[in-house]
N, C-alpha and C positions, 0 to 999 in steps of 0.2 A: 504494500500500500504506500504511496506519495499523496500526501498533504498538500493542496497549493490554491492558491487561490483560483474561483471563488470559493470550490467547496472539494471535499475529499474523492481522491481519485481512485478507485479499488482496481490492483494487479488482480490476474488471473487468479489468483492465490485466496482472494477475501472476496467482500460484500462490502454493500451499504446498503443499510435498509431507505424507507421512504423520506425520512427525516434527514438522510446527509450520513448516518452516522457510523464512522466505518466496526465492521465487524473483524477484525483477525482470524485466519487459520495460522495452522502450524504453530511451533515451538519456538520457545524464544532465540532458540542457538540458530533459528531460520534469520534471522531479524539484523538487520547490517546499520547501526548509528549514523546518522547524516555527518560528517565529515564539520570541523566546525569555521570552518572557510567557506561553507555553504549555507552555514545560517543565515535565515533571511527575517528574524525576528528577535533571539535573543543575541542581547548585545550590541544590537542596533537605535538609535535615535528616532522613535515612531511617533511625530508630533502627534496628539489631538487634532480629531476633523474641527472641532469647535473652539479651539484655542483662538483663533486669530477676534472670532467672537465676544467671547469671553474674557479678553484681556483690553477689548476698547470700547466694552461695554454695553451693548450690543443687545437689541432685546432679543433672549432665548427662552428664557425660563416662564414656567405659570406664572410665577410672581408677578413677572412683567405686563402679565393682560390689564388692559385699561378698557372701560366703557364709562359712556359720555354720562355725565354726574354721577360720578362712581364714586363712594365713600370707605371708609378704612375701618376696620375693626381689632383689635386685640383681645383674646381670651388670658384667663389669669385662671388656671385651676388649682387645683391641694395639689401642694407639695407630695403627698401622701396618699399611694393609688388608693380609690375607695371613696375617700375624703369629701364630704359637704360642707356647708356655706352656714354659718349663724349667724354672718351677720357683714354688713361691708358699708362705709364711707361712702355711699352713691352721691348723697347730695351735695357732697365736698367735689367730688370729680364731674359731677353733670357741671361745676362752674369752672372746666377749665378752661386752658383756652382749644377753641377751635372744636371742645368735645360738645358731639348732636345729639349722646346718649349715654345711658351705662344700666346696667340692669344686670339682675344676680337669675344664673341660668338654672335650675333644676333637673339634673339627671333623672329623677324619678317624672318628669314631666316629656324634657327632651330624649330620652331613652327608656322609655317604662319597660322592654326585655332587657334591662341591662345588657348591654351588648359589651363584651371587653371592649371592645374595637370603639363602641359608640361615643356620645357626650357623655361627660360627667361635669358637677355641682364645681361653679365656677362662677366669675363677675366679665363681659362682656363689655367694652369700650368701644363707642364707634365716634370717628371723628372726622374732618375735612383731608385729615392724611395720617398715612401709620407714623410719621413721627411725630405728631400731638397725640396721637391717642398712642404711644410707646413713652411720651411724657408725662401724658395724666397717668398713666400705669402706676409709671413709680411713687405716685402719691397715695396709689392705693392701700388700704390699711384692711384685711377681711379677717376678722376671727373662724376659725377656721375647727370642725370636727372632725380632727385625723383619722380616727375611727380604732376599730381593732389591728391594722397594719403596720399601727404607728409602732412600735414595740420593736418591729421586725429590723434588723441591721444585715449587714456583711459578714460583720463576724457571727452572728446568729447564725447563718445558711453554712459558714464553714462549721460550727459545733454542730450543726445538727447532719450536715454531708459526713464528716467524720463519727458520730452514731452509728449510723446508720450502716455504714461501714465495714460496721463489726458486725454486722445481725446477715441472717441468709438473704438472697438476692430476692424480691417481690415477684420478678418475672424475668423471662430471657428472652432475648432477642434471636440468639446462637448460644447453641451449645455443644462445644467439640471437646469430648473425654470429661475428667471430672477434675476441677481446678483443687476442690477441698483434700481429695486424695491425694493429690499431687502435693499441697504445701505440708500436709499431714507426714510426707516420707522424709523430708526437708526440715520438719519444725526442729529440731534440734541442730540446723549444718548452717555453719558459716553463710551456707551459700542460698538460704534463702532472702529472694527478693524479698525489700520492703523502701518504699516512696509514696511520697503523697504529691499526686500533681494539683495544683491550681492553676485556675485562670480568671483575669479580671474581665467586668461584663461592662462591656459598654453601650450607651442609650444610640440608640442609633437616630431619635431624634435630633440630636446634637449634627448627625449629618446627613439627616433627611428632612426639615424643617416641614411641619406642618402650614400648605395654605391653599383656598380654594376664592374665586373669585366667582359669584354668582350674580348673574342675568336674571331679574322678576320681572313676569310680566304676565300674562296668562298660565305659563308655565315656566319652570325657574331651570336654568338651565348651566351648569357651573363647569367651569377649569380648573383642574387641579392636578398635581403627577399625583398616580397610582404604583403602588409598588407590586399589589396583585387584582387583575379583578373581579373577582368575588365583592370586594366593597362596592361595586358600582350598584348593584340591586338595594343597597339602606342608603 
């Protein structure tokens, strides 16, 4: 099989199914490394198609859609997944500048299946541009019911990963020979394995920024990037 643009080319040897995707036969000692004077990818300088966009500022993004008297909004939810609203500054913020709104949003209203994915209990700023209403934000002040999750930490999830640990496995995914026999011949030799891996969880919020920009009129009709779409039906 050769690799090459636009899509995978199967030798006599292999397949691809309908999707592109090559299939292998034979053994790996069939198999000959491309030479690395032949690489046409790693190792190489492969600008961005959108770079030249992107760096003079260029509209690309959802963010960027405009319609004519278009106003701006910021959501402010809990800190704390779960989390409802007792209470919030509205009248302080409805005087700011530039701000045409503010109102406290209710998940159990805007989301009554609680939907993970959907709304939750939050304060709503709408104003002439996101950066009045990204300034009256930071005046905002909401008391806030962190709920049962508040408790919950980092180092929580490792003491309780590390339990757990210790106790037989809930279910398998695979299971080749039997691991407890195996350390069981070992529990007394030098040479039994023992390590604990970690890893840290990152919000992918942070590099997927939530925003949608929506068209009302008879029927409301919004832009936004999707990561999957199954969301597009709520």
């Amino acid at each position: 099989m050769k690799n090459e643009a636009p899509a995978p080319t199967p030798r006599p040897s292999g397949a691809s199914d309908a999707g592109g995707t090559p299939r292998l036969s034979g053994s790996r000692e069939d198999m000959t490394l491309k030479d690395p004077k032949d690489f046409r990818i790693i190792g190489k300088p492969i600008p961005g198609v959108d770079n030249p966009k992107i760096v003079t500022g260029q509209k690309l993004f959802g963010i960027d859609v405009t319609m004519p008297g278009m106003v701006y909004a910021v959501f402010q939810k809990c800190p704390v997944f779960g989390g409802t609203v007792n209470s919030a500054n509205i009248d302080q913020i409805k005087k700011q500048p530039g701000v045409i709104d503010a109102f406290i949003v209710r998940a159990r209203d805007a989301n009554p299946g609680s939907d993970p994915q959907g709304a939750s209990d939050g304060v709503a700023i709408v104003a002439k541009n996101w950066w009045l209403a990204d300034r009256a934000r930071e005046k905002l002040q909401v008391s806030w019911d962190e709920g049962p999750f508040a408790t919950q930490s980092s180092d929580g999830f490792a003491k309780e990963a590390a339990r757990l640990a210790q106790e037989n496995p809930a279910s398998y995914l695979r299971r080749d020979g039997d691991v407890a026999i195996a350390l069981a011949r070992i529990s007394h030799s030098s040479r039994r394995p023992s390590a604990v891996l970690q890893f840290l969880e990152s919000l992918q919020v942070l590099t997927s920024p939530r925003h949608v920009t929506g068209w009302m009129g008879r029927k409301t009709d919004c832009f936004l990037p999707l990561l999957h779409r199954t969301a597009v039906g709520r």
